[in-house]
N, C-alpha and C positions, 0 to 999 in steps of 0.2 A: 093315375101315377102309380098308386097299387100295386093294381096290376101287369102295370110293366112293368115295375121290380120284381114282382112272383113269376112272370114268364123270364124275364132274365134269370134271375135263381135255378129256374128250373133249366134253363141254355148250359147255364154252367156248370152246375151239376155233374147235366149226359156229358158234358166236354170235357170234364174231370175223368167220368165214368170209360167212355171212350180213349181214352189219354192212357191211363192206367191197362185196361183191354189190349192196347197194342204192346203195352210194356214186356208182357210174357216172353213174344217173341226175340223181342231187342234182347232180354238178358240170354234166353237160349244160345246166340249168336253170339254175344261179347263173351258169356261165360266158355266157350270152346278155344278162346286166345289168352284171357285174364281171370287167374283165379279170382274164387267166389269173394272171400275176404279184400282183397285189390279193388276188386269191383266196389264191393258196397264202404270201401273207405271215399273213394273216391266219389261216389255217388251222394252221399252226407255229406261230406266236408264240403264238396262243392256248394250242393244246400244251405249248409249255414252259412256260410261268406256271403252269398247271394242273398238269403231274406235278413242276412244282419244288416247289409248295406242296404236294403230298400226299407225295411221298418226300422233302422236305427235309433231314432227316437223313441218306440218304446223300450227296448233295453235299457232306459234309465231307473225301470222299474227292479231289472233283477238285483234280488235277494238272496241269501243262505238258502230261504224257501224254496224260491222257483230251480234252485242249484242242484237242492238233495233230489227233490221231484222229477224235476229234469233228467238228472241223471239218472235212477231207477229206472224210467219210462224210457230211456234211451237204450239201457244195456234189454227191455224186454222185447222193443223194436228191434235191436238187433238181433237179436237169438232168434225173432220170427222170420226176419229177410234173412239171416244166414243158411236157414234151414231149408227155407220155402227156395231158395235161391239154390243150392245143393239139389233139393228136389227135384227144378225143373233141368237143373245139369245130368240128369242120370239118363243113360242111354232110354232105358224104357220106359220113360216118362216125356209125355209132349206139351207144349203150352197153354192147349185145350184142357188136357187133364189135370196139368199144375192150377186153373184157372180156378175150376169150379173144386177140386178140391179145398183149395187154400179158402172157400167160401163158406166152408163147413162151422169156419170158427162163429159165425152170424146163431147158427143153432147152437152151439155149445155156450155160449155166453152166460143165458140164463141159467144155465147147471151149476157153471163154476161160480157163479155171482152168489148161488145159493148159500155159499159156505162165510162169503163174508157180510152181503146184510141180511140173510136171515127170511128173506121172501122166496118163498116157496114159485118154481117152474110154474105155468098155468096150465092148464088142456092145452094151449096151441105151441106151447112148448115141447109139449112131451108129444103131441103128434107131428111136429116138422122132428123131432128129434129120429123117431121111428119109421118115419121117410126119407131121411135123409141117410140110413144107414143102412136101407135098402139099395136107395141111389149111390151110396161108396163101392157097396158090391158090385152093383152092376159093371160101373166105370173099372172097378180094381181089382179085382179078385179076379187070378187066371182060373185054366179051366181044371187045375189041381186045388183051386181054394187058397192060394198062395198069392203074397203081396211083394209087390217089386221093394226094393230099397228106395226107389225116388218118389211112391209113391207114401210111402211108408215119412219120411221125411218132411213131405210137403203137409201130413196131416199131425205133424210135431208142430209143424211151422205156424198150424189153424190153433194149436192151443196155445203156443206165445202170441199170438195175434190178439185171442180173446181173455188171455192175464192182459195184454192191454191195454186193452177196451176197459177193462174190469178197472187196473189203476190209473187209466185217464179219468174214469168219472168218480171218482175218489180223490185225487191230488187237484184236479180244474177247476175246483170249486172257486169263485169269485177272483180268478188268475187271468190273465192276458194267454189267451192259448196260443198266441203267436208266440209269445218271449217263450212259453213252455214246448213250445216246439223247435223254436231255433236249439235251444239246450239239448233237446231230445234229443236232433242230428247230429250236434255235436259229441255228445256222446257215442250215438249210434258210430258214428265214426272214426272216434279213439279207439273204442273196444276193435272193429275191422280195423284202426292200419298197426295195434299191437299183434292180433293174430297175425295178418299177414308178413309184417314182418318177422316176426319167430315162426312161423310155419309155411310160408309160401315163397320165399329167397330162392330158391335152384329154380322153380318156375318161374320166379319176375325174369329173373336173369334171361330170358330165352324169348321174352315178350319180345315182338317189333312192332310198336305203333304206326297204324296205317291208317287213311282217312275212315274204312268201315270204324275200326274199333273206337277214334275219337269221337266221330258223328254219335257213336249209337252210348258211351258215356256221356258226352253232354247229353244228348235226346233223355235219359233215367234222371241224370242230375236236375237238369234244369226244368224238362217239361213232366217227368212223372212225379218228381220230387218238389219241385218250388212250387211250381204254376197253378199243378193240380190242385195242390194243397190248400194253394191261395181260393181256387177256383171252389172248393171244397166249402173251406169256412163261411165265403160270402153269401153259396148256394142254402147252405143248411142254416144260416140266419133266418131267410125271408122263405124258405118252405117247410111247410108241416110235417115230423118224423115220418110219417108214414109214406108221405108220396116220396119223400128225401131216402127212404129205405128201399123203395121198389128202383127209381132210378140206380141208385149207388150199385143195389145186388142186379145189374146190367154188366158189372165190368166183366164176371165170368161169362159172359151169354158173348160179349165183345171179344173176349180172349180164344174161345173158340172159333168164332167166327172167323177173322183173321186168320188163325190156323191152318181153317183147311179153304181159306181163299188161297193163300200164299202159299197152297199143297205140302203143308207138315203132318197134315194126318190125313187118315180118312176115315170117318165116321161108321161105325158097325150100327147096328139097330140097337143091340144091347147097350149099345153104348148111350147113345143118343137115349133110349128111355131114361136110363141111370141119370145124365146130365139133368132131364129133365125134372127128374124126381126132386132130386136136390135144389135146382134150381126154385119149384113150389118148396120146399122145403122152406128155403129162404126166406120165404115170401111172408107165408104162412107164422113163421119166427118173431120177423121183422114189422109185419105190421097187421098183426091178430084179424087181418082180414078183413079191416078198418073201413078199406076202400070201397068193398062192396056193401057191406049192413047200413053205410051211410049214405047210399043210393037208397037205400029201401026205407 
């Protein structure tokens, strides 16, 4: 029985992983009709209504606590998707590149974590840190040494990602990370539908809702945003961080992929090495390499 919940775990995981991997593309495509802020109001708040009404019952737990935390972790989620969202909006930026960029934050984590508990980077820290900014070059840097705005963006976006991470494991201490998450969206949400309305008015105005643009909001809201999420928490229950690390750092490997199936890019050598780099970067980050020393 075990082990059918670890191989479940592990189904759900990639299906999370995968889910997320296709997402790149859908926001490229909504965001050319629906500003960036419109988009990700609509994407949250959908979110929250939908896991309020399926976990209902535990919100009878929320607190001032899970309020102020909530809310902090929501306005940091947002400034990451606003960014990272922005990012993959920029003409010379594609969803392959927004992909494995926005994965960068997995490396930088333990640098910024450094500052508030006080634990020092390790060796495999500081070597994904020095491959992985190899691997940015390759992918970013034109052939003047110069960085687009989108990509420039999308690696602001990797460091609201890993504040985070950093105050998720900080405020989830002995919390329902469901009820800390519905809050989170909720937030994440207020904060996009006050920007957009102060700053994105003459372009609502000009939207015409057609079945692509609904289709591919619900598809964010409900499957990148509820499901995954759901899919997420049950998977990293019942598997060990390290195998739950290698799966999860798949979504960039999935975002590119897709890419250039559905011919949005096409791949240079330099490029592809760079991905790659970064990709072991990740790895190397995420789980010290776990998986092999414990064959040996």
């Amino acid at each position: 029985m075990k082990n059918k919940t670890g191989t479940l775990a592990k189904l759900a995981l990639l299906a999370a992983t995968l889910i997320w991997g296709s997402s790149f593309i859908i926001v490229e495509d909504v965001t050319d009709t629906l500003p960036t802020n419109a988009l990700l109001a609509l994407r949250f708040i959908t979110a929250t209504i939908l896991l309020s009404v399926i976990f209902f019952p535990r919100l009878k737990k929320l607190n001032k606590a899970y309020i102020w935390r909530g809310a902090l972790l929501g306005v940091l989620l947002f400034l990451a998707y606003m960014t990272q969202t922005l990012g993959i909006s920029s003409p010379e930026n594609t969803p392959g590149k927004n992909a494995f960029l926005t994965a960068v934050y997995c490396v930088m984590v333990p640098f910024m974590a450094w500052g508030f508990s006080k634990k020092r980077p390790d060796r495999y820290n500081v070597i994904s840190a020095f491959i992985c900014i190899i691997g940015i070059g390759l992918v970013s840097l034109n052939a003047d040494f110069t960085m687009g705005m989108g990509d420039i963006l999308t690696l602001i976006g990797g460091v609201f990602y890993a504040l985070h991470i950093i105050a998720v494991s900080r405020f989830s201490n002995e919390r329902d990370p469901l009820v800390l998450t519905i809050i989170q969206f909720a937030s994440s949400g207020i904060c996009a539908l006050i920007l957009s309305l102060t700053t994105e008015l003459p372009r609502l105005t000009t939207v015409t809702p057609n079945k692509e643009l609904i289709l591919g909001v619900a598809y964010l809201a409900v499957f990148c945003t509820a499901v995954a999420l759901t899919l997420q928490n049950f998977g990293q229950k019942y598997t060990d961080p390290s195998t739950a690390s290698i799966i999860l750092s798949l979504e960039s490997v999935f975002g590119v992929g897709f890419s250039v199936l559905l011919g949005r890019e096409t791949l240079s050598a330099k490029m592809c090495f760079g991905f790659a780099l970064i990709f072991i970067a990740v790895i190397i980050s995420e789980t010290k390499l776990a998986f092999i020393f414990k064959k040996k």
